[in-house]
Residue frames as a rotation matrix with the C-alpha (Angstrom) as fourth column:
UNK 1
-0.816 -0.491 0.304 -96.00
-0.555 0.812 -0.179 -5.00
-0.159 -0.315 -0.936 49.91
UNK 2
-0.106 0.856 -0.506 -98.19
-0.478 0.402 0.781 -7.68
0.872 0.325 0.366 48.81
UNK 3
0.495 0.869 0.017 -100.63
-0.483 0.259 0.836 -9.70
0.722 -0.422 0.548 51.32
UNK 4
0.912 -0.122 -0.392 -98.92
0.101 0.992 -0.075 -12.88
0.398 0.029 0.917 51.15
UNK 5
-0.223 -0.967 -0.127 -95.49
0.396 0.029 -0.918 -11.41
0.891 -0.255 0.376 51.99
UNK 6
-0.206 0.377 0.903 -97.07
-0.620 -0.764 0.178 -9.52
0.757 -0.523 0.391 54.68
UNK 7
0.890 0.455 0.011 -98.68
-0.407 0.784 0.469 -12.30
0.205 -0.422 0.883 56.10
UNK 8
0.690 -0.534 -0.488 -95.19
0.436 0.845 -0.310 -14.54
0.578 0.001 0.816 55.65
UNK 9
-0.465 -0.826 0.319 -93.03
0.099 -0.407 -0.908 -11.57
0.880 -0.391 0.271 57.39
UNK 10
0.231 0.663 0.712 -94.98
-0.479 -0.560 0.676 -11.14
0.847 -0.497 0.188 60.73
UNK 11
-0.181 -0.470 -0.864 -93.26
0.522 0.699 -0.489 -12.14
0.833 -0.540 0.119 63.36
UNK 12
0.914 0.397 -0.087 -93.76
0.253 -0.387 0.887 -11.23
0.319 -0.832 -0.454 67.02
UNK 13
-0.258 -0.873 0.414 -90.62
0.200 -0.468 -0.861 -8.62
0.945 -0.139 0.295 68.13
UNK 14
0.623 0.330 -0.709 -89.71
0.764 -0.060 0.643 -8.25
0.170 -0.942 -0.289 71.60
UNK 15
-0.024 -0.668 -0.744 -86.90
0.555 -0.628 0.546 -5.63
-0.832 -0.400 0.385 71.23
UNK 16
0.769 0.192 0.609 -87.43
0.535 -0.714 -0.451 -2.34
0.348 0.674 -0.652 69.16
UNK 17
-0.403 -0.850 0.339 -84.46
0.891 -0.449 -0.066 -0.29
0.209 0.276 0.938 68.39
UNK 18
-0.961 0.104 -0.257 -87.05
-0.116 -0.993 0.030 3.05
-0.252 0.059 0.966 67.99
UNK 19
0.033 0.996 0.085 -90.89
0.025 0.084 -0.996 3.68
-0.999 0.035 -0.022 68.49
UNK 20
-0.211 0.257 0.943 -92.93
0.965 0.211 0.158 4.09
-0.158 0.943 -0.293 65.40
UNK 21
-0.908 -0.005 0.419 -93.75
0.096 -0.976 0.194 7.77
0.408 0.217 0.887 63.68
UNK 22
-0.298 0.955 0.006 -97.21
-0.630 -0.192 -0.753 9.53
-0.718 -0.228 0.658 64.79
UNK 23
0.209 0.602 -0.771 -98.20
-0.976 0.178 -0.126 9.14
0.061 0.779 0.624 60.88
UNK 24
-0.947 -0.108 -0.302 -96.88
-0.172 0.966 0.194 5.17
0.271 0.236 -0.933 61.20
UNK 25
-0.978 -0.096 -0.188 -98.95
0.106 0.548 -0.830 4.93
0.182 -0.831 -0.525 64.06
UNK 26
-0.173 0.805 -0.568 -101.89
-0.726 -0.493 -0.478 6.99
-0.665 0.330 0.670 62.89
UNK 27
-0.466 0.095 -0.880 -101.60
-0.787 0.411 0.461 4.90
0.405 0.907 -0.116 59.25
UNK 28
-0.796 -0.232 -0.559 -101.65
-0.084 0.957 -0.277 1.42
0.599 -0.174 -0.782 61.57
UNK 29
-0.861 0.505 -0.052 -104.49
0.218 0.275 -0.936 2.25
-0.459 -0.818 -0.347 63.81
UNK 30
-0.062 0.722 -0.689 -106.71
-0.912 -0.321 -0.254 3.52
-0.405 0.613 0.678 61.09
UNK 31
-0.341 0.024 -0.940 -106.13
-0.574 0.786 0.228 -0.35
0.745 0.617 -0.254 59.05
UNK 32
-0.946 0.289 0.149 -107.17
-0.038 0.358 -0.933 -1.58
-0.323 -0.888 -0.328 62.67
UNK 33
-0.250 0.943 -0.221 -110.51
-0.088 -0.249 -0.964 -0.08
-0.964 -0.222 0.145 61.97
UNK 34
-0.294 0.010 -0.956 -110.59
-0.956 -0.012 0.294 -1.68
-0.008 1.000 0.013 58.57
UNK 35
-0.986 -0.143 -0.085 -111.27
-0.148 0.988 0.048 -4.97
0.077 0.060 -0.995 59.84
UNK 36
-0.100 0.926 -0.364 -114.63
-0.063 0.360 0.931 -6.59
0.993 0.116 0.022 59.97
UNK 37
-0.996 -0.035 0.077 -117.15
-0.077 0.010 -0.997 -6.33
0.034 -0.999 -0.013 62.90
UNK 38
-0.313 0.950 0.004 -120.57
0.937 0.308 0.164 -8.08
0.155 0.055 -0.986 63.78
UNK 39
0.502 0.711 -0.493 -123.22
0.718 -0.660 -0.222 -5.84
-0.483 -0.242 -0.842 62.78
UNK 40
-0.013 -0.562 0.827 -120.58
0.576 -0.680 -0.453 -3.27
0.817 0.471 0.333 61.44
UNK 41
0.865 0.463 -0.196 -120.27
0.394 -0.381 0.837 -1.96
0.312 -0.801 -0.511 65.53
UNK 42
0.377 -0.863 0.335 -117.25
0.353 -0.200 -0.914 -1.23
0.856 0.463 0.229 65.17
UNK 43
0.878 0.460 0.131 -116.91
0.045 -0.351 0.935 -1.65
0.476 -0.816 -0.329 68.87
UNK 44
0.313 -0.835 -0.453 -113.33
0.947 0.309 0.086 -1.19
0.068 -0.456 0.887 69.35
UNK 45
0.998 0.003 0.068 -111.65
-0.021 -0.935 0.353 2.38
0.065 -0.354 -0.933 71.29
UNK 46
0.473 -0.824 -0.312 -108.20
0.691 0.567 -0.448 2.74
0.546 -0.004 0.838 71.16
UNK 47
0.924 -0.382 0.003 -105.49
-0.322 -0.774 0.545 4.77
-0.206 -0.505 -0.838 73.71
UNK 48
0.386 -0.915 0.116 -102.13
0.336 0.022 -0.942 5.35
0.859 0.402 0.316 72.27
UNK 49
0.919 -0.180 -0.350 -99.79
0.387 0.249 0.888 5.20
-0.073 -0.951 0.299 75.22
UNK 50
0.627 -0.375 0.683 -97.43
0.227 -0.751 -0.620 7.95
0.746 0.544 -0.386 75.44
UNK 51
0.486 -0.288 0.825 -96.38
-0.578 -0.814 0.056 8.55
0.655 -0.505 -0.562 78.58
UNK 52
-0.088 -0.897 -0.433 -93.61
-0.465 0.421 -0.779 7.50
0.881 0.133 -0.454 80.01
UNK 53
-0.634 0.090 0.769 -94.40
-0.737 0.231 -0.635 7.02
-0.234 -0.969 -0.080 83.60
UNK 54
0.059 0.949 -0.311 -97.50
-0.902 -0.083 -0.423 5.00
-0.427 0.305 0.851 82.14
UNK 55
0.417 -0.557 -0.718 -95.58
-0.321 0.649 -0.690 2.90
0.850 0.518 0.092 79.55
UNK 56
-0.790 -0.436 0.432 -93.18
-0.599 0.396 -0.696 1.98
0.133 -0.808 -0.574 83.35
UNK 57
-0.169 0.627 0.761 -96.61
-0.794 0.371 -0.482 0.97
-0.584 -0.685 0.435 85.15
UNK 58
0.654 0.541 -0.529 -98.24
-0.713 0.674 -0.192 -1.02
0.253 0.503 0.827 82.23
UNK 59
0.182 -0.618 -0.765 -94.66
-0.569 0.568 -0.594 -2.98
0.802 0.544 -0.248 81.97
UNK 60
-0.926 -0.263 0.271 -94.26
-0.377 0.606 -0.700 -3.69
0.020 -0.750 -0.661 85.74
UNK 61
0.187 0.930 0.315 -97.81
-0.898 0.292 -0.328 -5.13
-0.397 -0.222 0.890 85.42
UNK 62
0.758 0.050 -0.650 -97.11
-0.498 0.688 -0.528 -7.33
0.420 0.724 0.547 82.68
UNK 63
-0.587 -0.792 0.170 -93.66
-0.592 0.276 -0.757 -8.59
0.553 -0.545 -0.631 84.89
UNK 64
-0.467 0.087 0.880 -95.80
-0.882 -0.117 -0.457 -9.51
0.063 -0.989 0.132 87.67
UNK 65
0.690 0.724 -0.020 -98.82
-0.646 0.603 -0.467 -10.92
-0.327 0.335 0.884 85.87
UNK 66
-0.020 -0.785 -0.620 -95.09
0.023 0.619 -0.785 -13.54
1.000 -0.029 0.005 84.23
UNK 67
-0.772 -0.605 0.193 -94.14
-0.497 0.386 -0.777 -14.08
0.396 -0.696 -0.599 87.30
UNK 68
-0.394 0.710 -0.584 -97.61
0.801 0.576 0.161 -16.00
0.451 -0.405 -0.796 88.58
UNK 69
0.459 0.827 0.324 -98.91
0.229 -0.462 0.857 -12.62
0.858 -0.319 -0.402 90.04
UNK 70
0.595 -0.216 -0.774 -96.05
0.804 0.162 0.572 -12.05
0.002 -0.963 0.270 92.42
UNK 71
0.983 -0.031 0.180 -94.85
0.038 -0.930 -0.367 -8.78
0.178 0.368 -0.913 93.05
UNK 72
0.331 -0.943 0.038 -91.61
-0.045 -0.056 -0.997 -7.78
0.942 0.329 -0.061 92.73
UNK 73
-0.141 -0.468 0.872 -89.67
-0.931 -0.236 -0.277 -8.96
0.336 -0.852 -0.402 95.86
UNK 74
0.434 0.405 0.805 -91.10
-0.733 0.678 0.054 -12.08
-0.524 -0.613 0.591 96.31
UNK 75
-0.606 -0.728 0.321 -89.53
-0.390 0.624 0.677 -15.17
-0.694 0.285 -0.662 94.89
UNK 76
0.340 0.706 -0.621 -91.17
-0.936 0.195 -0.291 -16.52
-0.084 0.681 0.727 91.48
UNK 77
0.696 0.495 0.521 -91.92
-0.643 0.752 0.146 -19.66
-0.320 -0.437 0.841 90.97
UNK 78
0.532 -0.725 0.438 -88.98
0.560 0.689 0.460 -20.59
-0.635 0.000 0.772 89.38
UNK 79
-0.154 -0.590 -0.793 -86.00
-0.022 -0.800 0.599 -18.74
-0.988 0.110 0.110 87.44
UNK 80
-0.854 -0.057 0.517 -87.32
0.520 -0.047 0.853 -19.22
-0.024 0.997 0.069 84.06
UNK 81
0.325 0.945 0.038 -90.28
0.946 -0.325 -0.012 -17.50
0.001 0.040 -0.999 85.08
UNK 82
0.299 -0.287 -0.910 -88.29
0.155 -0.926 0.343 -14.50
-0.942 -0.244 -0.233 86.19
UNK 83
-0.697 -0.646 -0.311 -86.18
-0.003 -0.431 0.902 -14.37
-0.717 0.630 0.299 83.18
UNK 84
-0.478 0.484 0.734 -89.52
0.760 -0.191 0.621 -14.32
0.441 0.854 -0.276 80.77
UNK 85
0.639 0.723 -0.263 -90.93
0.758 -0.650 0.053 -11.93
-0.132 -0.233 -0.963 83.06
UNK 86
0.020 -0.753 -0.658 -88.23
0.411 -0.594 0.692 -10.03
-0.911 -0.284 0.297 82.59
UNK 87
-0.932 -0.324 0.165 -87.86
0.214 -0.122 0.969 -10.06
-0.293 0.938 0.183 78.98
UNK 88
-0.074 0.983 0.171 -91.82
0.992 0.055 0.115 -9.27
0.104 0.178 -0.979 79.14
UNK 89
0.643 0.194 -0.741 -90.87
0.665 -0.621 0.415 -6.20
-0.380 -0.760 -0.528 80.72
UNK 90
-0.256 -0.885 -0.390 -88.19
0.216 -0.445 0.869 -5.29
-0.942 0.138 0.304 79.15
UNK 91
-0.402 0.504 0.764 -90.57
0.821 0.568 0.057 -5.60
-0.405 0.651 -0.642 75.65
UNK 92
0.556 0.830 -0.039 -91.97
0.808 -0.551 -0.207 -2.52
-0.193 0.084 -0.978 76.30
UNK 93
-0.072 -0.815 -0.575 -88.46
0.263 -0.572 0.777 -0.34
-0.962 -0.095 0.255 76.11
UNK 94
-0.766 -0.468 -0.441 -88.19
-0.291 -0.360 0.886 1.79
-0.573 0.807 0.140 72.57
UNK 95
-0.812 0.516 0.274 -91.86
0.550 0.517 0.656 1.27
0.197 0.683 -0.704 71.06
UNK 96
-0.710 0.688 0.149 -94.99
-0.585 -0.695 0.418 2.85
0.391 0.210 0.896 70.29
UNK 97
-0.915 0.399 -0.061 -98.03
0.403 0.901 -0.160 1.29
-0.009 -0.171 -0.985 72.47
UNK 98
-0.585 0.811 0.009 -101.72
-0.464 -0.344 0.817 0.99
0.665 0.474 0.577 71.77
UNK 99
-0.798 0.577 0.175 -104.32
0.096 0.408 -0.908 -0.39
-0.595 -0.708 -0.381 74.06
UNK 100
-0.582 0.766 -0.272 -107.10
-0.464 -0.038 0.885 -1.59
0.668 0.641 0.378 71.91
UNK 101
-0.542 0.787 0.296 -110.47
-0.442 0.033 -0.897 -1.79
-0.715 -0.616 0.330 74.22
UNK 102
-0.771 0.571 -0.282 -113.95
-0.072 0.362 0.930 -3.53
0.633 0.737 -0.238 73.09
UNK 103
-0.665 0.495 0.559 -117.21
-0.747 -0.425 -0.512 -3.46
-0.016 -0.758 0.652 74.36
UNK 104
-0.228 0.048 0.972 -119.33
-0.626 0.757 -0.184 -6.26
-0.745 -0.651 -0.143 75.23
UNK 105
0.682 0.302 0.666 -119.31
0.318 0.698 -0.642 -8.92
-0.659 0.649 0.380 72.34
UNK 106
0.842 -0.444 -0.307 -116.55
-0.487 -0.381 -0.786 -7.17
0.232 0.811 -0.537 70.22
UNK 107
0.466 -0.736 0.492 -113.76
-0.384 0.332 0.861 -9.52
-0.797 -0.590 -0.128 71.29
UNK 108
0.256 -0.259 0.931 -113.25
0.531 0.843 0.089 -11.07
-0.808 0.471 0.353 68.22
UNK 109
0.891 0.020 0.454 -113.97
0.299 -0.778 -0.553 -7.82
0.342 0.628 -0.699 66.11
UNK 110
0.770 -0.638 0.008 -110.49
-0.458 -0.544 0.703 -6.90
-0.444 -0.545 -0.711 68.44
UNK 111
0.071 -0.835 0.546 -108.63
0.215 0.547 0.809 -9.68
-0.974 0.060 0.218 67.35
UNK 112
0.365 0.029 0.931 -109.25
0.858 0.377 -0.348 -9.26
-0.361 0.926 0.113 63.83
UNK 113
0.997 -0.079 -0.014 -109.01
-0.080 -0.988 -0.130 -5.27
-0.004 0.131 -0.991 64.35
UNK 114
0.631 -0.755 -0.177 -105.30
-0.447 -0.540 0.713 -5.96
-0.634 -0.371 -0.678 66.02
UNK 115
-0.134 -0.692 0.709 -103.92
0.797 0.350 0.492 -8.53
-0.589 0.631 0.505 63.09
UNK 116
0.786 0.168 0.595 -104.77
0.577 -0.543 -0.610 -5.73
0.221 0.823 -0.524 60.70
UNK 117
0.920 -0.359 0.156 -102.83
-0.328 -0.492 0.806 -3.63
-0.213 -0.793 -0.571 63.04
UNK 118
0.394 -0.466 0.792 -100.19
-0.007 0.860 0.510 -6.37
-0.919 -0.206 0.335 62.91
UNK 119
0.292 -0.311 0.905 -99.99
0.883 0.452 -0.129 -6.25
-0.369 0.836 0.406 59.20
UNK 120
0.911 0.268 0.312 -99.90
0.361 -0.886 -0.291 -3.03
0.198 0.378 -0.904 58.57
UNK 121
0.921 -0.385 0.057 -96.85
-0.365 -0.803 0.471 -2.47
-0.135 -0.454 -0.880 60.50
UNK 122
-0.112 -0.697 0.708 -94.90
0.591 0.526 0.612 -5.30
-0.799 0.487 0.353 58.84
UNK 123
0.679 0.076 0.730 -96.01
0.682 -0.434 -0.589 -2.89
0.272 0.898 -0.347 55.69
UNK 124
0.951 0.007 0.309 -94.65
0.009 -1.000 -0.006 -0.33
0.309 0.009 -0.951 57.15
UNK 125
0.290 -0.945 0.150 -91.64
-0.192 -0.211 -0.959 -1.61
0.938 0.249 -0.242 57.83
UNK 126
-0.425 0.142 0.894 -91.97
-0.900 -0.170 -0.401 -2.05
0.095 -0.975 0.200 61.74
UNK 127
-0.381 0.312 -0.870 -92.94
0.167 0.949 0.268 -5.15
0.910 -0.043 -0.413 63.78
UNK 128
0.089 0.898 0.431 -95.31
-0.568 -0.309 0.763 -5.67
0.818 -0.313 0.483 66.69
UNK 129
-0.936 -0.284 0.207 -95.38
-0.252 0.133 -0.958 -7.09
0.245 -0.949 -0.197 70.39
UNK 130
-0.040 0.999 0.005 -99.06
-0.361 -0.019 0.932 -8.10
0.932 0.035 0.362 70.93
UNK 131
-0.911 -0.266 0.314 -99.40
-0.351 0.104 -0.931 -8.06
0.215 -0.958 -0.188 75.31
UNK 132
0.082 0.990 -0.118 -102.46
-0.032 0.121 0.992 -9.74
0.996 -0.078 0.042 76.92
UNK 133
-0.816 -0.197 0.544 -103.71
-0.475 -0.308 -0.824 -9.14
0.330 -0.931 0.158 80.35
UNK 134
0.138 0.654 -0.743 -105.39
0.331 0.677 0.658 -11.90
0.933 -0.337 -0.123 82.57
UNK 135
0.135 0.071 -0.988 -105.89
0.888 0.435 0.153 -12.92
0.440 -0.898 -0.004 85.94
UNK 136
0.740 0.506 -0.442 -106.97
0.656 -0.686 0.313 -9.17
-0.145 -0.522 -0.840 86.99
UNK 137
-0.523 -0.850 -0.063 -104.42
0.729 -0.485 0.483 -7.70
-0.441 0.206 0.873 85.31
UNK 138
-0.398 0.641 0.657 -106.64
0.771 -0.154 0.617 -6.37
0.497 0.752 -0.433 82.85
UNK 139
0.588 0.182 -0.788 -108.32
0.809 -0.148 0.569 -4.67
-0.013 -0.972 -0.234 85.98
UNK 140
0.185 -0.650 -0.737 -105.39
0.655 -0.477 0.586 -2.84
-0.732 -0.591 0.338 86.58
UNK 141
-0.925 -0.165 0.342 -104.48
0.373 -0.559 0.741 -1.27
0.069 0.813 0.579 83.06
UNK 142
0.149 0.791 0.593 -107.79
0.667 -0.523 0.531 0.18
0.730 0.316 -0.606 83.08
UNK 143
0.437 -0.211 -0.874 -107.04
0.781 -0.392 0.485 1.63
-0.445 -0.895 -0.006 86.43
UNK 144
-0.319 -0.889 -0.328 -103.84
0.639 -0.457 0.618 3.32
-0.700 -0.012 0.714 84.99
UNK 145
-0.837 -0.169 0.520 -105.31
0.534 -0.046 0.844 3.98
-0.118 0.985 0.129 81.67
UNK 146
-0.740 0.661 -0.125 -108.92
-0.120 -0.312 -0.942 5.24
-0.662 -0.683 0.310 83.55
UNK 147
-0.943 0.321 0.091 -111.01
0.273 0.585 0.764 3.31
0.191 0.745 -0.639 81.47
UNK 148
-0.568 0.660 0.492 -114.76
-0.814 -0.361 -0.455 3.91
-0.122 -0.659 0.742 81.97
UNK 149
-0.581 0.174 0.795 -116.90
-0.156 0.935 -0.318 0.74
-0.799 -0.309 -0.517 82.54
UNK 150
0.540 0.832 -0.129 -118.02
-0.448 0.155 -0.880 -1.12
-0.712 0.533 0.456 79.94
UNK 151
0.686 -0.308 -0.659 -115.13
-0.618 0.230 -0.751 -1.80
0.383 0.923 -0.033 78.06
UNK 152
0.899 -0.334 0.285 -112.75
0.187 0.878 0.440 -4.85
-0.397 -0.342 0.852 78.27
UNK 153
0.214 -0.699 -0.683 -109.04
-0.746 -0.568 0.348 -4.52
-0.631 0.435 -0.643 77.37
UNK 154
0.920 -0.194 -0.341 -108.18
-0.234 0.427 -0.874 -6.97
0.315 0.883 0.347 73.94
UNK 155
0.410 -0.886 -0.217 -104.51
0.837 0.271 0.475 -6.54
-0.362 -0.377 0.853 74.45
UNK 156
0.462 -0.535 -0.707 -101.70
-0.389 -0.839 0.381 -3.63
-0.797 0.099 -0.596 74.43
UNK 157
0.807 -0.094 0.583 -99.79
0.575 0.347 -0.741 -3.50
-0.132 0.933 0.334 71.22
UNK 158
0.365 -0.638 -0.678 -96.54
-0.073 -0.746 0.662 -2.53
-0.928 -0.192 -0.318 71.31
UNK 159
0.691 -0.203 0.694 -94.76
0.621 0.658 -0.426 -1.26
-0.370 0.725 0.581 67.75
UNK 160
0.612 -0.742 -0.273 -91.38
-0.380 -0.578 0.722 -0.28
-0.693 -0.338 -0.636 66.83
UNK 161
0.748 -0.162 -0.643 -88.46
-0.537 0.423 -0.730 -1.33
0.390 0.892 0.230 64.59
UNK 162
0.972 0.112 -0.208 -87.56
0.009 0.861 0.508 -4.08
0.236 -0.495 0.836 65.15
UNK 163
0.508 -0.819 -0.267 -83.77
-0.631 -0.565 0.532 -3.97
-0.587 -0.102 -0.804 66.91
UNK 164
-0.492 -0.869 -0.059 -83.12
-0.706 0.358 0.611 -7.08
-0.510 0.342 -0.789 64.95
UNK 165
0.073 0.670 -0.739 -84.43
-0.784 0.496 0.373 -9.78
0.616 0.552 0.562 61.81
UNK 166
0.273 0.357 0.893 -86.43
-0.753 0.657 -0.032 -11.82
-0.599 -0.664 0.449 63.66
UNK 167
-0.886 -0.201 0.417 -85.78
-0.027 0.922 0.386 -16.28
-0.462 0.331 -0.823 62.61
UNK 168
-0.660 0.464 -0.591 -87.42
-0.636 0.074 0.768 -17.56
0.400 0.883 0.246 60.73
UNK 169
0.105 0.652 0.751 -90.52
-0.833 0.470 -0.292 -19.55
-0.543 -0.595 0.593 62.27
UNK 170
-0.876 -0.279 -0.393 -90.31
-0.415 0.851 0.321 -23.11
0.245 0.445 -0.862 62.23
UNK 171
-0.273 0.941 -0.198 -94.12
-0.962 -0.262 0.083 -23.98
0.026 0.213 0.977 60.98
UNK 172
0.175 0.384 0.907 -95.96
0.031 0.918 -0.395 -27.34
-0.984 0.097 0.149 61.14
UNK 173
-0.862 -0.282 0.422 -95.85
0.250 0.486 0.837 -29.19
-0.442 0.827 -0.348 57.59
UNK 174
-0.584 0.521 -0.622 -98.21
-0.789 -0.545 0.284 -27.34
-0.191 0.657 0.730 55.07
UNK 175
-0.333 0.837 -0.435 -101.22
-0.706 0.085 0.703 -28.98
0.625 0.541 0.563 55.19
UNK 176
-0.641 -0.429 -0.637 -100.57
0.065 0.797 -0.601 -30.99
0.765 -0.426 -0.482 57.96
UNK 177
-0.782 0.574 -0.241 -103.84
0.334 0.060 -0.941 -29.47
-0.526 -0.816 -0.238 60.08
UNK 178
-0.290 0.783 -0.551 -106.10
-0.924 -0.079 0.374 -29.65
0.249 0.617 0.746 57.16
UNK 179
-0.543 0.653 0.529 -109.33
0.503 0.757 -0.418 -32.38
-0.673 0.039 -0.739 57.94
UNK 180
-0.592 0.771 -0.236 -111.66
-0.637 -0.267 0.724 -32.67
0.495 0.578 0.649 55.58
UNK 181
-0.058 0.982 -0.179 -115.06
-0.477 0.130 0.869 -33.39
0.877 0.136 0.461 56.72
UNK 182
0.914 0.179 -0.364 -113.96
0.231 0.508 0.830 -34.96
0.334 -0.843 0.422 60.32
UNK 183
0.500 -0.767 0.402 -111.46
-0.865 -0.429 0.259 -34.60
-0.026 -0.477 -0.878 62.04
């Protein structure tokens, strides 16, 4: 598949029919570590998330953290929150997930690590879920995931095929956030 089509198919999938293969997932974290990093530190660690009980926790994290940090039982702040926390949760159902870590200053070297990631798995035929974890979430997935200190979590990557073709994205006008020389 060429760049450009790569680049034009990527869409963000919340429902996967069926994880990815080992070798998908092996192929896709290895183009991760193809991306550029200050210094060449190549300071990103990844944990491929297998277990089921695991894969449960991460998702009811990621619920909560949608709902404003309220835990299940309590009333969220308002029923469209629930129903994206829901569908946040539910995100994680039928997919392969990664947890891509960095160590101090390698944030960006993550982001650049997980669009590779990202593309790769539109090569491959498979689309992506890309989870971030604020407001002490973050915190927690290490907990679960027993991180040792030092490293920060990027975001969880979840990838699978997709259960359905995503729309088409409906893009600003081509060229329409190009300045030249000022804004």
């Amino acid at each position: 598949m060429e760049l450009y089509e790569a680049i034009e198919k990527r869409r963000t999938i919340r429902k996967f029919k069926a994880p990815a293969t080992k070798e998908q997932i092996m192929r896709i974290i290895v183009a991760g570590t193809k991306a550029p990093s200050g210094a060449n530190q190549q300071r990103w660690e990844f944990i491929l998330v297998e277990d089921p009980a695991l894969i449960e926790k991460i998702s009811e994290r990621k619920y909560v953290l949608n709902r404003g940090n309220k835990p299940r039982g309590e009333a969220a702040e308002s029923p469209e929150k629930e129903k994206g926390a829901q569908l946040q949760k539910e995100s994680f159902a039928n997919a392969s997930h990664v947890a891509v870590y960095f160590k101090e200053g390698g944030v960006g070297d993550a982001w650049m690590c997980l669009e590779n990631m990202s593309l790769a798995a539109v090569a491959e035929g498979l689309g992506t879920r890309i989870a971030m974890f604020g407001m002490g979430a973050d915190r927690d997935i290490n907990q679960i995931l027993k991180v040792p200190a030092g490293y920060e979590l990027a975001a969880v990557i979840s990838i699978g095929v997709p259960a359905m073709e995503p729309a088409p994205r409906n893009l600003r006008p081509e060229g329409g956030w190009l300045h030249r020389n000022r804004f």
